[in-house]
ROPAVO-399748 format. One record per residue (C-alpha): residue in one letter; residue number from 1; x, y, z. Coordinates in nm, 4 decimals. Each point is the difference from the previous one (the first is absolute). Last residue first. Layout:
ROPAVO-399748
res, n, xx, yy, zz
A, NUM, X, Y, Z $
...
//
This chain:
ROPAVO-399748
res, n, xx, yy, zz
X, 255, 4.0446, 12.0156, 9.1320 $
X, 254, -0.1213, 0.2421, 0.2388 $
X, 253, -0.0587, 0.3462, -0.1380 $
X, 252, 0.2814, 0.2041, -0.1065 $
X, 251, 0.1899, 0.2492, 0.2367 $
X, 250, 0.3185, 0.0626, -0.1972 $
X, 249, 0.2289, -0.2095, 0.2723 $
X, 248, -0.2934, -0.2461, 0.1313 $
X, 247, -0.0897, -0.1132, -0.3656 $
X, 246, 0.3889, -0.0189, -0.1101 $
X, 245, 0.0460, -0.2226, 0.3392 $
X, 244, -0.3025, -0.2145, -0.1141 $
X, 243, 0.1343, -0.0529, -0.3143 $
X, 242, 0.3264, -0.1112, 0.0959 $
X, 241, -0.1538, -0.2436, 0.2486 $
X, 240, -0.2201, -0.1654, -0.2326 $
X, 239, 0.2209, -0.0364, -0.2775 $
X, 238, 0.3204, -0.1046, 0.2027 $
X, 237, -0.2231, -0.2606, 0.1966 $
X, 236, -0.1445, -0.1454, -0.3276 $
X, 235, 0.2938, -0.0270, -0.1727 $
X, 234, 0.1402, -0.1778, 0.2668 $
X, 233, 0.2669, 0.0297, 0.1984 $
X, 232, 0.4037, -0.0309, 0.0359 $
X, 231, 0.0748, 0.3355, -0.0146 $
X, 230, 0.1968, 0.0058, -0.3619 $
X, 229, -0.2853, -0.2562, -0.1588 $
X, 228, -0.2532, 0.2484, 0.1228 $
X, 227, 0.1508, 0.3119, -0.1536 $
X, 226, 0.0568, -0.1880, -0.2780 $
X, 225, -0.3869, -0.1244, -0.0614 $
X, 224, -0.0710, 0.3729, 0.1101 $
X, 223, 0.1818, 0.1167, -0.2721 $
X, 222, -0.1522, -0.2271, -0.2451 $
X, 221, -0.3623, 0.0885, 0.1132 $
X, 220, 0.0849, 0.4258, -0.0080 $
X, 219, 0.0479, -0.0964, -0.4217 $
X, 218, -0.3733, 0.0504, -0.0174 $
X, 217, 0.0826, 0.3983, 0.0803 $
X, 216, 0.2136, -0.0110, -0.3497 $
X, 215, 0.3382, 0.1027, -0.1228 $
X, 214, 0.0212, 0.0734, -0.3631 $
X, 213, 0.3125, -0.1837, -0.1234 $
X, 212, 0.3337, 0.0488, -0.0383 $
X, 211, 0.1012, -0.2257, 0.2886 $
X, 210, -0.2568, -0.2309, 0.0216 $
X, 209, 0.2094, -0.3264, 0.1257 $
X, 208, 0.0648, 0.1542, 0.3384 $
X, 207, -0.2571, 0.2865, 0.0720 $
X, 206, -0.0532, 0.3152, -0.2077 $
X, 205, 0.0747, 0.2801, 0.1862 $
X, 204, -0.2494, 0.2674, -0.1373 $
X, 203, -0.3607, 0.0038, -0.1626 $
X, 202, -0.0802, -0.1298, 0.2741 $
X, 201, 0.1756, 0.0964, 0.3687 $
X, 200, -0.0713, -0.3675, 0.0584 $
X, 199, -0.1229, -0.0548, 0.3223 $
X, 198, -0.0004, -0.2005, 0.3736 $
X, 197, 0.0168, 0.2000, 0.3370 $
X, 196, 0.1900, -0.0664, 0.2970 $
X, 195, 0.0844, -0.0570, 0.3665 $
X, 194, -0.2891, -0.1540, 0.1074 $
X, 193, 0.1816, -0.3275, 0.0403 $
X, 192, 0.3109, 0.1207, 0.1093 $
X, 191, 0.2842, 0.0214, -0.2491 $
X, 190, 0.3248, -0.1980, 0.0210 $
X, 189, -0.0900, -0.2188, -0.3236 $
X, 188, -0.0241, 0.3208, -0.1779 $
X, 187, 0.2999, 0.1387, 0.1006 $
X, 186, 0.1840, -0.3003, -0.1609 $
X, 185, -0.1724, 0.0343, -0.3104 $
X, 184, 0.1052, 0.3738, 0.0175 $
X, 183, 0.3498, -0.1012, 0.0441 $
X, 182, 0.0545, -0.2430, -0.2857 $
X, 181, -0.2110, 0.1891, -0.2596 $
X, 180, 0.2118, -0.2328, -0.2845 $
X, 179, -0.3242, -0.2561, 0.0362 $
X, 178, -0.2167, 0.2933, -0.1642 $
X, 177, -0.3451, -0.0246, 0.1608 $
X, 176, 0.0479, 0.1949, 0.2864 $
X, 175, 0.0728, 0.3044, -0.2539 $
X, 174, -0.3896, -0.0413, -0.1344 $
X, 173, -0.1876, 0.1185, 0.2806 $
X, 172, 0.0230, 0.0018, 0.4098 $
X, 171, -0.1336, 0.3373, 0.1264 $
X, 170, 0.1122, 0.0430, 0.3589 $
X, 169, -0.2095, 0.1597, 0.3280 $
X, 168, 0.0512, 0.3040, 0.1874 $
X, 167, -0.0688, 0.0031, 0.3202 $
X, 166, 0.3822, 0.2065, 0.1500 $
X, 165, 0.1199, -0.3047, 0.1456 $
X, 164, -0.1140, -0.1683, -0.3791 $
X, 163, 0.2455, 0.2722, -0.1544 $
X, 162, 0.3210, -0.0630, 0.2089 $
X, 161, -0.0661, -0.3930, -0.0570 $
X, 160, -0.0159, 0.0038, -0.3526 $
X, 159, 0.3303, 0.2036, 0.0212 $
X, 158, 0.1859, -0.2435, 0.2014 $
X, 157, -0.1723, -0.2889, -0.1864 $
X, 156, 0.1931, 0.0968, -0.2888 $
X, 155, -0.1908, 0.2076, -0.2477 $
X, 154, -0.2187, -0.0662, -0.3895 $
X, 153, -0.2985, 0.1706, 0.1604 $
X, 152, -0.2465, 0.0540, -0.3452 $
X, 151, -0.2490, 0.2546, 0.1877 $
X, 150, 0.0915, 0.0962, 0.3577 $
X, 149, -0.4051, 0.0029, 0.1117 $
X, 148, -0.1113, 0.2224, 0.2993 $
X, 147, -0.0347, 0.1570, 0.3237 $
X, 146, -0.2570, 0.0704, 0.1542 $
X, 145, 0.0698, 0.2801, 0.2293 $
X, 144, 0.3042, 0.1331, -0.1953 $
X, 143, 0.3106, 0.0685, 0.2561 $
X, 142, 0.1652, 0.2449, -0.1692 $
X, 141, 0.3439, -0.0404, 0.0888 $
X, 140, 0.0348, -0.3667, -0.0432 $
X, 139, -0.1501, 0.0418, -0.3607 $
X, 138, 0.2679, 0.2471, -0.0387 $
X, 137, 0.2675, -0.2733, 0.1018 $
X, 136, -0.2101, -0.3080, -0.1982 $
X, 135, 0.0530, 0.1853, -0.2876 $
X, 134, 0.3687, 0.0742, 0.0600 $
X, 133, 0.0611, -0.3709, 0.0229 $
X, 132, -0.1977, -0.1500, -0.2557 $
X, 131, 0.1366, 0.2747, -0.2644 $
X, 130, 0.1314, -0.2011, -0.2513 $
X, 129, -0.3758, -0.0333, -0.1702 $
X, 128, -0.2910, 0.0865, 0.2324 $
X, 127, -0.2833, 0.0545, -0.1732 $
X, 126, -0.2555, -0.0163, 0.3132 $
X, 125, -0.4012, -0.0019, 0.0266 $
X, 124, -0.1075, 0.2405, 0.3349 $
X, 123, -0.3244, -0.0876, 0.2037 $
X, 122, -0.2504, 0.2300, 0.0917 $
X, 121, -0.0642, 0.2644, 0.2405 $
X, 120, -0.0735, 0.2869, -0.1675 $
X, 119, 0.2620, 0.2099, 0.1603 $
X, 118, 0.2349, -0.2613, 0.0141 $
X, 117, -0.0449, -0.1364, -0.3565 $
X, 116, 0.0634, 0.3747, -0.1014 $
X, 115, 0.2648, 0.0233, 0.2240 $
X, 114, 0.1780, -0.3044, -0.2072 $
X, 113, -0.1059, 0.1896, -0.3153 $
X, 112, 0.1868, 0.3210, 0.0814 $
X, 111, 0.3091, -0.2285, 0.0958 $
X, 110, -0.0063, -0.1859, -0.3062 $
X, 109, -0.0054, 0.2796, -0.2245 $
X, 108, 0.2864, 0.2127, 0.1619 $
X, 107, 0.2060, -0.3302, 0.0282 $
X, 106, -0.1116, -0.0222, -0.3842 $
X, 105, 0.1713, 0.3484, -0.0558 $
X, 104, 0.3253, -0.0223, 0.1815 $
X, 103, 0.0494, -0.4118, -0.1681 $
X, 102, -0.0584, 0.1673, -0.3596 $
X, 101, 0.3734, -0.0577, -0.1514 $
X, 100, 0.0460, -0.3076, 0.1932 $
X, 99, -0.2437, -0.1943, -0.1604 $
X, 98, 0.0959, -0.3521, 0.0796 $
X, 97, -0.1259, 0.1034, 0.3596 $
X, 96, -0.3220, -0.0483, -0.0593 $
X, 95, -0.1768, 0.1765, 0.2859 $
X, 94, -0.3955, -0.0521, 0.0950 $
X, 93, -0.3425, 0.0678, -0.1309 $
X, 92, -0.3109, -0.2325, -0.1214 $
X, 91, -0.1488, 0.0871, 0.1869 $
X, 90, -0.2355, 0.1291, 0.2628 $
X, 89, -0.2339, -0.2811, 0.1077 $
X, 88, -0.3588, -0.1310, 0.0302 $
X, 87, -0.1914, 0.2140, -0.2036 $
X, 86, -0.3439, -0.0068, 0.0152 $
X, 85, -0.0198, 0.3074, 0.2799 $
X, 84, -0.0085, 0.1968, -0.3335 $
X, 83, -0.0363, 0.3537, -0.0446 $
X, 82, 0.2365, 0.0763, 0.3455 $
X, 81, 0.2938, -0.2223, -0.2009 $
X, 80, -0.0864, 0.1992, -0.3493 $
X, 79, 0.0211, 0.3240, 0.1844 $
X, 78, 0.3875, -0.1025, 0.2075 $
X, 77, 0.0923, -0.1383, -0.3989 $
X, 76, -0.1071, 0.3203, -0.1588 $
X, 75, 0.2308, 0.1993, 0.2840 $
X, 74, 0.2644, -0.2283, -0.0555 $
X, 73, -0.0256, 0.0212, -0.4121 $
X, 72, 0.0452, 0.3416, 0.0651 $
X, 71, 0.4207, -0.0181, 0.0176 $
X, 70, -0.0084, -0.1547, -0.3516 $
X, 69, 0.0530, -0.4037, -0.0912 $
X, 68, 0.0480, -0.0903, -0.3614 $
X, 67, 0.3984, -0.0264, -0.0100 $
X, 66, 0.0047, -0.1739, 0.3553 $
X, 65, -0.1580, -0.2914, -0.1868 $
X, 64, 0.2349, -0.2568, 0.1238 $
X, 63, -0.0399, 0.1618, 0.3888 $
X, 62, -0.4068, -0.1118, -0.0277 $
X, 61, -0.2417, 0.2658, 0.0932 $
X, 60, -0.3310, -0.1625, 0.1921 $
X, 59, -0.3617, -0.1175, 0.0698 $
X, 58, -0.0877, -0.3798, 0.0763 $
X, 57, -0.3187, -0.1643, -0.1359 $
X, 56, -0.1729, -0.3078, 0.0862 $
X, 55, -0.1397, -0.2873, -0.2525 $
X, 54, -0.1755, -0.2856, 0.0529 $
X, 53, -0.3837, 0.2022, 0.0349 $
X, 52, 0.1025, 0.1743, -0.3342 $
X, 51, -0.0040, 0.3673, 0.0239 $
X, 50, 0.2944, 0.0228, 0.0924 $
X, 49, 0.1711, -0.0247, -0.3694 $
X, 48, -0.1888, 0.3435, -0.0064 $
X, 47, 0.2265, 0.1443, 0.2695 $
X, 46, 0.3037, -0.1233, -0.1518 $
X, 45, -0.1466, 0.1492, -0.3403 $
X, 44, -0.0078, 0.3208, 0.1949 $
X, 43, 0.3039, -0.0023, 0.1988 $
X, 42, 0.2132, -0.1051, -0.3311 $
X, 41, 0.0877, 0.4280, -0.1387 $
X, 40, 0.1047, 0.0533, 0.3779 $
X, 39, 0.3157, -0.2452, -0.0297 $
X, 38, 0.0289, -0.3382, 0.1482 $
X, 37, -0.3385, -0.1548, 0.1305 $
X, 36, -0.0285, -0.3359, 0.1767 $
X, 35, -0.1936, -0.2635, -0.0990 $
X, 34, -0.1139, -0.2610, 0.2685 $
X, 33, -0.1413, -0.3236, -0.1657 $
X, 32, -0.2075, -0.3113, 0.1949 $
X, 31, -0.1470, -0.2894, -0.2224 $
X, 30, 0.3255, -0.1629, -0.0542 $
X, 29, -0.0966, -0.4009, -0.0115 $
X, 28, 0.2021, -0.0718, -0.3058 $
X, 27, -0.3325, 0.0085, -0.2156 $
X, 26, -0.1083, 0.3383, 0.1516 $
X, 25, 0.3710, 0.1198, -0.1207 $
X, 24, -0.1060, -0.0930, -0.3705 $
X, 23, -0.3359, 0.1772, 0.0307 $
X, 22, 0.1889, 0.2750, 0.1432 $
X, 21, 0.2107, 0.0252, -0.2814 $
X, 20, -0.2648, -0.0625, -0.2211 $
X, 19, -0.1531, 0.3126, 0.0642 $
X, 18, 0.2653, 0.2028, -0.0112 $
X, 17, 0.0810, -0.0752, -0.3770 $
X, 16, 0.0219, 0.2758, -0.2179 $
X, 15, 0.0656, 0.2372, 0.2478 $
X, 14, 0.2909, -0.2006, 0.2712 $
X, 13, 0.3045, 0.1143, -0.1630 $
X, 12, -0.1168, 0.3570, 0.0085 $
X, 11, 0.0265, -0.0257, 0.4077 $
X, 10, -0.2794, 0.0077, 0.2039 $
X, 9, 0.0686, -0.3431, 0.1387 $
X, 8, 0.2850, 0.0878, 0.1830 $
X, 7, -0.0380, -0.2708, 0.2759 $
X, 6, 0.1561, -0.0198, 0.3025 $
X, 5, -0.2064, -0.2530, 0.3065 $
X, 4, -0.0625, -0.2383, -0.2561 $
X, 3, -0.2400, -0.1933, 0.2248 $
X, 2, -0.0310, -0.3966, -0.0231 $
X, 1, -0.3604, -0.1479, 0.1208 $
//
């Protein structure tokens, strides 16, 4: 049993034919989907998608929509966390720092939201784009009792390192696929076992050989197949491990 551990599946892409997408990812062996939410306006179809016994929810504002995020969508997001113990993490929230022009106002976003996950005790989902370092600096400072998921790590296996010292674990998706991501690849086969995650960020980043192309939770089998073929093991071993660390870092049951 594969888990796509980052999943947007609420996304417009996905409303004519949702159901066949997890159809399709049943027949790849991906029974298991976290979805995180990115602006207010998706909490309640992210909630619904939860509904489903395979499916678990996640609850947060997204630095790419910056634009659709107000000051009071905190306070509705602390309510909606206390309304539903369901919900296994805060996110998706972080820093992109290819948007220089907003950087004051999503540090003020992602630091409400990391006390948030504090307060409530839950695990934190990570965009961290170009900001590895400072991220894992404030992360350092707060000290988050459980932790959390660095969604999409594309680092060195200094940074991977400064972020698993602190509990976090790695989301492995689509970049590990490209043969050009020389240094990720090579982080990868560094890892510890139960270092990582396995998912596909679908709609988004489209693995090797799909680029333009709606990315899929199914598509979680190929990049387990590399991640395997990089470390040396099984399919098997990566697929069973890597979903038993995403079931242990949101609190799932046991795989």
């Amino acid at each position: 049993m594969l888990t796509d551990a980052h999943c947007h599946l609420d996304f417009d892409q996905f409303e004519d034919d949702r159901q066949a997408v997890f159809a399709a990812a049943k027949a790849e062996g991906v029974e298991r989907f976290v979805v995180p939410g990115t602006t207010k306006a998706s909490w309640q179809q992210v909630l619904a998608l939860a509904e489903r016994d395979n499916v678990w929810s996640c609850l947060g504002l997204h630095p790419y929509f910056i634009e659709q995020h107000q000051s009071a969508d905190i306070d509705a997001l602390d309510q909606l966390l206390g309304e539903h113990p369901e919900v296994v993490a805060v996110g998706e929230c972080g820093i992109d720092g290819r948007f220089k022009d907003t950087l004051d106002e999503q540090w003020d976003y992602f630091d409400a939201q990391l006390k948030l996950a504090k307060q409530h005790s839950l695990p934190v989902v990570v965009h961290c784009v170009h900001a590895n370092d400072k991220v894992v600096k404030r992360l350092r400072q707060l000290q988050l009792p459980k932790a959390g998921l660095i969604h999409a790590f594309s680092g060195s296996i200094e940074q991977a390192t400064a972020f698993l010292e602190l509990g976090f674990k790695l989301g492995l998706g689509g970049a590990v696929t490209y043969e050009r991501a020389q240094r990720l690849r090579r982080t990868v086969e560094a890892l510890p076992d139960d270092a990582f995650v396995l998912e596909t960020d679908s709609p988004d980043m489209p693995l090797s050989g799909y680029q333009g192309k709606r990315n899929e939770p199914q598509r979680v089998a190929e990049v387990c197949s590399v991640v395997a073929s990089l470390r040396g093991q099984t399919f098997e071993q990566v697929a069973a491990q890597s979903s038993a660390t995403a079931a242990a870092l949101f609190g799932l049951p046991s795989v």
